[in-house]
N, C-alpha and C positions, 0 to 999 in steps of 0.2 A: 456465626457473626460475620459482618462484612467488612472485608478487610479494606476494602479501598479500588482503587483501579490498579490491573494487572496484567500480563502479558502471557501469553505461551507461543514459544516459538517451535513449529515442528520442520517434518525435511524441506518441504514445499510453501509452504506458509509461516507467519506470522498473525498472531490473533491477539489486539489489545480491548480489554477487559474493562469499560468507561462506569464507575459506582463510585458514590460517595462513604466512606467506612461508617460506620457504627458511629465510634467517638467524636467523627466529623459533626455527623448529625445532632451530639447532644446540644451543641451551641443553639440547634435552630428548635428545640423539644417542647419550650411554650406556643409555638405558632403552630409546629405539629397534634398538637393536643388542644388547640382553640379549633382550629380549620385545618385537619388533616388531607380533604380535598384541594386546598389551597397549596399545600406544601407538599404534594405528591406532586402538582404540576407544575410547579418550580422547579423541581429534581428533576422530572421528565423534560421542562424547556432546558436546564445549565446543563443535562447528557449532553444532549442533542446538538449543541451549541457548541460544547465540546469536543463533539466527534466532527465538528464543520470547522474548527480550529487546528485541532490536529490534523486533519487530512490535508489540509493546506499546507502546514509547516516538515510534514512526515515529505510530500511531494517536493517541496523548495530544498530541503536538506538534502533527499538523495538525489532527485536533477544532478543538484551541486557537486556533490561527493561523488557520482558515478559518471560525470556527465552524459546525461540523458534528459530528452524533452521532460520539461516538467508535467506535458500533458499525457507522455508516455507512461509515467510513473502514475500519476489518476488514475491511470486506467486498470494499474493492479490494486489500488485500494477499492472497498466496497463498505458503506457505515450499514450497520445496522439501526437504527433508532429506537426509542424507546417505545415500545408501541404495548400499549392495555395495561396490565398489573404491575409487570415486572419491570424494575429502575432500574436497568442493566441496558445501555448500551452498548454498540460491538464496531469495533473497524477492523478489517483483515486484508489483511499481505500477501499478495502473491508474490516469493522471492525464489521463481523458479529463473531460470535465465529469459533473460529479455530478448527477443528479436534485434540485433544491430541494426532493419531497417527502421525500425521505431523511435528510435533515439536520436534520430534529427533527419534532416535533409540529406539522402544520399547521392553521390556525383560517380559516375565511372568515369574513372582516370586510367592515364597511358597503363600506369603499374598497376591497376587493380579499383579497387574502391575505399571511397572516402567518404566519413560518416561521422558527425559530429567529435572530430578531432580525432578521430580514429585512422588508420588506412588497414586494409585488409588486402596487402600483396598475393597477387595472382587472383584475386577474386573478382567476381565480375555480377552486377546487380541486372537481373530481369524476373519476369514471371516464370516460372517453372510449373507449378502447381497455383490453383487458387487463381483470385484476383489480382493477387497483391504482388509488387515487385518483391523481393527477398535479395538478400547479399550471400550466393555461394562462390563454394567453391570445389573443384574435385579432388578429391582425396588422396589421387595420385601425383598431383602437382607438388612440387619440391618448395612452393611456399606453404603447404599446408601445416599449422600449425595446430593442435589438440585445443589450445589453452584459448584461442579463439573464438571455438567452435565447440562451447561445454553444451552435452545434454547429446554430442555426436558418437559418441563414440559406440561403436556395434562389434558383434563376435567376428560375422561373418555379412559377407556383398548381400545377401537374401535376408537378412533378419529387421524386423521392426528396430524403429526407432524413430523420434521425434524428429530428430534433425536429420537423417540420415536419407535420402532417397536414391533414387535411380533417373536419369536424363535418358529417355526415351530405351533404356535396357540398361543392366545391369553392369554393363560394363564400361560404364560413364557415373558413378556412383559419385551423389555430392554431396556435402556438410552446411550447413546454411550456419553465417554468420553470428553468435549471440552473445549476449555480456551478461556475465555472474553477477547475480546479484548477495553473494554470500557477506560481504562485507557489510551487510546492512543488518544481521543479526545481531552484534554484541549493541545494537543501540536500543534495542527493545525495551529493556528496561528502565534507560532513562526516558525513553519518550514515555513509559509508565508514569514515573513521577511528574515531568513537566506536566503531563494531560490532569494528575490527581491535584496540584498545586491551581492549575485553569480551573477543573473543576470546581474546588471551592469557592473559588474568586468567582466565579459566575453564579453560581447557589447563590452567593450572599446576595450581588444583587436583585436576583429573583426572588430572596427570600424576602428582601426589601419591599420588594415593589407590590410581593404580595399582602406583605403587612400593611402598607402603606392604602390599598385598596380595601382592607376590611378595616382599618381603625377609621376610612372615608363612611362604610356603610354606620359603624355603629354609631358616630355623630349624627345620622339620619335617623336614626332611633329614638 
């Protein structure tokens, strides 16, 4: 039986779950059983509709609350839509840590670097690897801080890690700047219910409109 829309949140991600429950559905059961194709493409446009609602407000919230570009934050949602049989749409979270240079315009200053309200002492933003400038730092500098630089941390100067590299040999080892996004877990579940409360509210209108276009054909009848 379907419960509704729901969330799971695992180490790396976040995964909200966009269905209308079962009981939801009885309201809408005589239009379902005139014109079942009519009312499957109403539930498939209020998902859809609704994963294009949420992604926006899911992004404006954590911008807000983490300050980070709100376009920085798009860029870890991804919607699934409702696509052939199944009325299950999907939107998913990447809530590994974020790059600090992503989270706004970054400036190098006398102290270090400066980044969407942030400063990162002793740090200094350029290309290392890649295309793209990054905000590091090295690991031996007496501003280096762990809590900074989540996703940094290694055994030893030679071992893998995401954040963790080497500046031309090993003995220049850096941490590249990034921000946790762990505080964005305990809201999954409410953004569950606001997206199942939009949901319905968008149903009905669909449910509307579709009604409204077959009781148009059968007066042409």
């Amino acid at each position: 039986m379907s419960i509704g829309s729901f969330s799971e949140v695992k180490k790396n991600s976040g995964m909200l779950h966009i269905q209308a429950s079962a009981e939801d559905l009885k309201a809408f059961a005589d239009l379902a059983t005139l014109v079942p194709g009519a009312a499957a493409k109403a539930q498939r446009r209020a998902i859809n509709k609704t994963l294009g609602w949420l992604r926006t407000h899911i992004a404006r919230a954590v911008g807000k609350q983490e300050r980070i570009a709100v376009k920085a934050v798009r860029q870890r949602l991804r919607s699934y839509p409702v696509d052939g049989g199944a009325l299950r749409g999907k939107l998913w979270f990447g809530i590994n840590p974020l790059e600090a240079s992503r989270s706004g315009r970054a400036r190098q200053i006398r102290a270090g670097v400066s980044v969407a309200g942030r400063r990162y002492q002793g740090a200094f933003y350029k290309k290392v690897y890649g295309n793209q400038a990054e905000v590091w730092i090295r690991t031996a500098s007496k501003h280096f801080d762990p809590a900074d630089y989540p996703d940094s941390n290694v055994t030893s100067q030679t071992g893998p890690s995401s954040g963790f590299v080497g500046e031309n040999s090993d003995r220049f080892p850096l941490a590249k700047a990034k921000i946790s996004l762990e505080a964005v877990r305990p809201h999954f579940e409410a953004w569950s219910r606001k997206a199942d409360d939009r949901l319905i509210q968008i149903l009905k209108q669909e449910m509307k409109f579709e009604l409204q276009k077959y009781l148009k054909g059968t007066r042409r009848v």
